[in-house]
C-alpha positions as CSV (number, residue, x, y, z in Angstrom):
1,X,82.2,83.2,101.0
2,X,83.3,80.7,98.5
3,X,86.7,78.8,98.1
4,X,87.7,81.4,95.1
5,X,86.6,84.9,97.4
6,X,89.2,83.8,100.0
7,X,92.4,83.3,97.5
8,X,91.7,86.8,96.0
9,X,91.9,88.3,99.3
10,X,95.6,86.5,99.9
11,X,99.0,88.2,98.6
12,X,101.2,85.3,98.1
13,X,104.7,86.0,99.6
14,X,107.9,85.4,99.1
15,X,110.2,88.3,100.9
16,X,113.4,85.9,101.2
17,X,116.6,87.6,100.8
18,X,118.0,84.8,99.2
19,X,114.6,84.1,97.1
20,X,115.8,82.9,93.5
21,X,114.5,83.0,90.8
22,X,113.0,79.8,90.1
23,X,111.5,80.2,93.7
24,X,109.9,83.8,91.9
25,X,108.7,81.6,89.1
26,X,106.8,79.1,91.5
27,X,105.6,81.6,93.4
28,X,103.7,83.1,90.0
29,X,102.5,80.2,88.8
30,X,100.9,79.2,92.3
31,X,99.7,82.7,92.5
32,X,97.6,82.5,88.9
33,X,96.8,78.6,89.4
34,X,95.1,79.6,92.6
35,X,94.4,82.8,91.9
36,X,95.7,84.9,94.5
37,X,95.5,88.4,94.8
38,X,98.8,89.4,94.2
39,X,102.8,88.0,94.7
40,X,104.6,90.6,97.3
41,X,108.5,90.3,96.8
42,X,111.1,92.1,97.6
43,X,111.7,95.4,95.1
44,X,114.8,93.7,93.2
45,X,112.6,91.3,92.1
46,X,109.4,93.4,90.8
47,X,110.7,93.2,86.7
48,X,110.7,89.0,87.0
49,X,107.4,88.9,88.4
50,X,105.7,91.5,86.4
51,X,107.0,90.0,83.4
52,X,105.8,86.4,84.6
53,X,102.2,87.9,85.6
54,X,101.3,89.9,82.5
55,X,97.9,89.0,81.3
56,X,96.9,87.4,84.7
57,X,94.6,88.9,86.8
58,X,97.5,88.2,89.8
59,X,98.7,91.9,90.6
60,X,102.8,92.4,91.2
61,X,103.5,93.8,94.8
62,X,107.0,95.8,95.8
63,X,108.0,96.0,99.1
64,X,109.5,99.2,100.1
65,X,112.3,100.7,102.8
66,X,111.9,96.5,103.9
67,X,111.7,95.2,106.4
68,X,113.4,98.0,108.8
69,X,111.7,101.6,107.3
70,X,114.8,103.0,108.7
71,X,115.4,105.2,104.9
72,X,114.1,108.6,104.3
73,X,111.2,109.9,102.6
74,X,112.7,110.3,99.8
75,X,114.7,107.0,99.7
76,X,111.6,105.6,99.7
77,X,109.6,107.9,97.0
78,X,112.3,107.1,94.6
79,X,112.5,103.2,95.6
80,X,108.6,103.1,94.8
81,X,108.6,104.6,92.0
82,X,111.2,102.7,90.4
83,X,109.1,99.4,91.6
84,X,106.6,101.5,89.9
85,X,108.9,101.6,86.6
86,X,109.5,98.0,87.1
87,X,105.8,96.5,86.3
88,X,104.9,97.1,90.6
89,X,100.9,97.6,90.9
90,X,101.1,97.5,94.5
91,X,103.1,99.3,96.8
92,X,104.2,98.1,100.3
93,X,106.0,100.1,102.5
94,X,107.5,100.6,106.1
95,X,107.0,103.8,107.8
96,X,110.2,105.1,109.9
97,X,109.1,103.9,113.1
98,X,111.9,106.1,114.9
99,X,109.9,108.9,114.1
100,X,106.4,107.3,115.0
101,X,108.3,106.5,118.6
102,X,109.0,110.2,119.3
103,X,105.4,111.1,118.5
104,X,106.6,113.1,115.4
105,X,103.3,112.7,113.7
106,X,104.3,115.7,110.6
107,X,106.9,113.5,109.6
108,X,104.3,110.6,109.4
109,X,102.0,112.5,107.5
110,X,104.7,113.5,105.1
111,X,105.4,110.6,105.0
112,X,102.6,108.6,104.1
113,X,101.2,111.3,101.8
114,X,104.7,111.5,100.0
115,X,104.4,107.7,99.1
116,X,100.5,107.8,98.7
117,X,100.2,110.7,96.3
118,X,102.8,108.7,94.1
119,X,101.1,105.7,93.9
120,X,97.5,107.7,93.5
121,X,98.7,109.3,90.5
122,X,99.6,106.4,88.7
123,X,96.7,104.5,89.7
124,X,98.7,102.2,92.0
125,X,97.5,100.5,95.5
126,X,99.2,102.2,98.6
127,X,99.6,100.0,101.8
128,X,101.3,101.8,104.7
129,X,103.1,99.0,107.0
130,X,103.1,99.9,111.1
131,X,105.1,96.9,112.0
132,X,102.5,96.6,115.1
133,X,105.1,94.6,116.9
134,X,106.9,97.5,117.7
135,X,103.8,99.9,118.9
136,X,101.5,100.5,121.9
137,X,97.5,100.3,120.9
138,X,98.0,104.1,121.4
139,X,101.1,104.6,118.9
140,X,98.9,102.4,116.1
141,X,95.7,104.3,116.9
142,X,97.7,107.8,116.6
143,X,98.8,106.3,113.2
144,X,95.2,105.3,112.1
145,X,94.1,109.0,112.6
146,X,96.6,110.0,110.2
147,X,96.0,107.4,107.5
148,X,92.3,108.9,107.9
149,X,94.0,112.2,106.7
150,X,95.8,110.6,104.2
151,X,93.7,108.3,102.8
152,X,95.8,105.6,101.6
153,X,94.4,102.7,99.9
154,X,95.1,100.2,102.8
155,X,97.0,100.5,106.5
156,X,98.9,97.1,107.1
157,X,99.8,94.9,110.3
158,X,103.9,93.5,110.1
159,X,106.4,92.9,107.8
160,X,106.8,89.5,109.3
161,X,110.3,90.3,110.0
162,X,109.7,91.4,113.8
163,X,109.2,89.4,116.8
164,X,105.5,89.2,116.1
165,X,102.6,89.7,113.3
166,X,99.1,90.4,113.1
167,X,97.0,89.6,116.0
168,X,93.3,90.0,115.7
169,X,92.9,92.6,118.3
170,X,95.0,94.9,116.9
171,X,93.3,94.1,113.2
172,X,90.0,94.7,115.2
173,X,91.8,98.3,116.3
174,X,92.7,99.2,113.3
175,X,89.9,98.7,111.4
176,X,87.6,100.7,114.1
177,X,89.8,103.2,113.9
178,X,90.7,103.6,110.5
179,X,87.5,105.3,108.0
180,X,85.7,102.5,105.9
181,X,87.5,103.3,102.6
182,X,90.7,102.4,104.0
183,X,91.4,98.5,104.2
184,X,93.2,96.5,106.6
185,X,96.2,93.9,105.6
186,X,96.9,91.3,108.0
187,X,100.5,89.8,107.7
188,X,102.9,88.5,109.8
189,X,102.5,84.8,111.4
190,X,99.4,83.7,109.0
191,X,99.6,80.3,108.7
192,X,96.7,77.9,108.8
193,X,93.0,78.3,107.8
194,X,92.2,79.1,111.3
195,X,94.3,82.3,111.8
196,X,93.0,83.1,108.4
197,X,89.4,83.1,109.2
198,X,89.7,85.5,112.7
199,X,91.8,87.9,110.8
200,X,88.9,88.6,108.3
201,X,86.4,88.4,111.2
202,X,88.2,90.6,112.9
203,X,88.0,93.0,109.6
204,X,91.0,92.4,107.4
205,X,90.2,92.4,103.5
206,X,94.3,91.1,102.3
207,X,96.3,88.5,104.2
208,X,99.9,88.4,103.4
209,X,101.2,85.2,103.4
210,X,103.6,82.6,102.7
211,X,101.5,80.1,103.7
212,X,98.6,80.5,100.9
213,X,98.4,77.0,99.6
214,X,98.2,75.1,102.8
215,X,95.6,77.5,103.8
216,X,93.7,76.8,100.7
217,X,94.2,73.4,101.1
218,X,92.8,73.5,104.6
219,X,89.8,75.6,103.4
220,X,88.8,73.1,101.0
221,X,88.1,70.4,104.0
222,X,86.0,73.4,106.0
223,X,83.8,74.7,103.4
């Protein structure tokens, strides 16, 4: 792969709660310079960005019910689609873990489909957050059976808000045990060139990221 295959598989992110919006600005204009993927901010923040972004080939990315997932379905169905309102071409968004931790896998399905078949009909990217951190290897295989129901457009590591991210075994689980049209996201404690590289060995095709420009930069002296 060249230098310019790895940026467009990085979502540049800033999910501060005290991001401003000069910080929203930079992280645009690094996102088209090096062209990245996508930026993936917090909802509030989804009009800025799209606005900033239109006419770049840098996609705008809302994070939903973040970083807990502790809302209900239809908290979230109307937070996505006003994302979705806003400019969003991407949706992130945490599944209600509570529910995934008393094996209530209807209200996952629901779940996921609710938020999925949103986003579907309006020809915008779906990426269902675990939060790994949380689950056994069990709990996140149980959950790739049901994205294999669901089909959403991608099943995703972490938040980065809980004790721990991605780790490549678990990216290795999930991507054996997800079907082939779904994609894996790796997020969560990315930050050099070399955690980069085993996470899309180990089968990710998006790493989220606030570390994109250093591992650019490190890229460049490898390749």
């Amino acid at each position: 792969m060249k230098l310019d295959d790895y940026s467009k598989l990085i979502d540049h992110t800033n999910l501060k709660p005290d991001a401003t919006e000069e910080q929203m600005a930079i992280l645009c204009k690094e996102a088209v310079d090096l062209s990245f993927a996508m930026v993936a901010v917090n909802q509030v923040q989804t009009k800025f960005c799209a606005n900033r972004l239109r006419g770049t080939s840098v996609r705008t990315g809302a994070a939903i019910s973040f970083p807990l997932g502790q809302t209900s379905i239809a908290a979230k169905a109307y937070e996505a689609q006003d994302a979705i309102n806003q400019g969003a071409q991407e949706i992130d968004f945490v599944l209600n873990l509570t529910e995934v931790r008393k094996g209530n896998t209807q209200y996952s399905l629901e779940e996921m489909g609710t938020v999925k078949d949103l986003c579907h009909k309006q020809n915008i990217i779906c990426k269902v957050i675990f939060e790994i951190a949380y689950l056994s290897p069990q709990e996140v295989t149980t959950l790739c059976h049901l994205a294999n129901q669901i089909k959403p457009d991608f099943v995703k590591t972490s938040t980065g808000f809980a004790p721990t991210g991605a780790t490549v075994e678990m990216v290795r689980l999930m991507r054996r045990e997800c079907q082939p049209e779904i994609q894996v996201k790796a997020a969560g404690g990315i930050r050099d060139a070399a955690t980069f590289l085993a996470m899309i060995e180990a089968g990710a095709t998006r790493i989220g990221t606030s570390s994109g420009i250093k591992i650019i930069n490190e890229l460049k002296q490898l390749l």
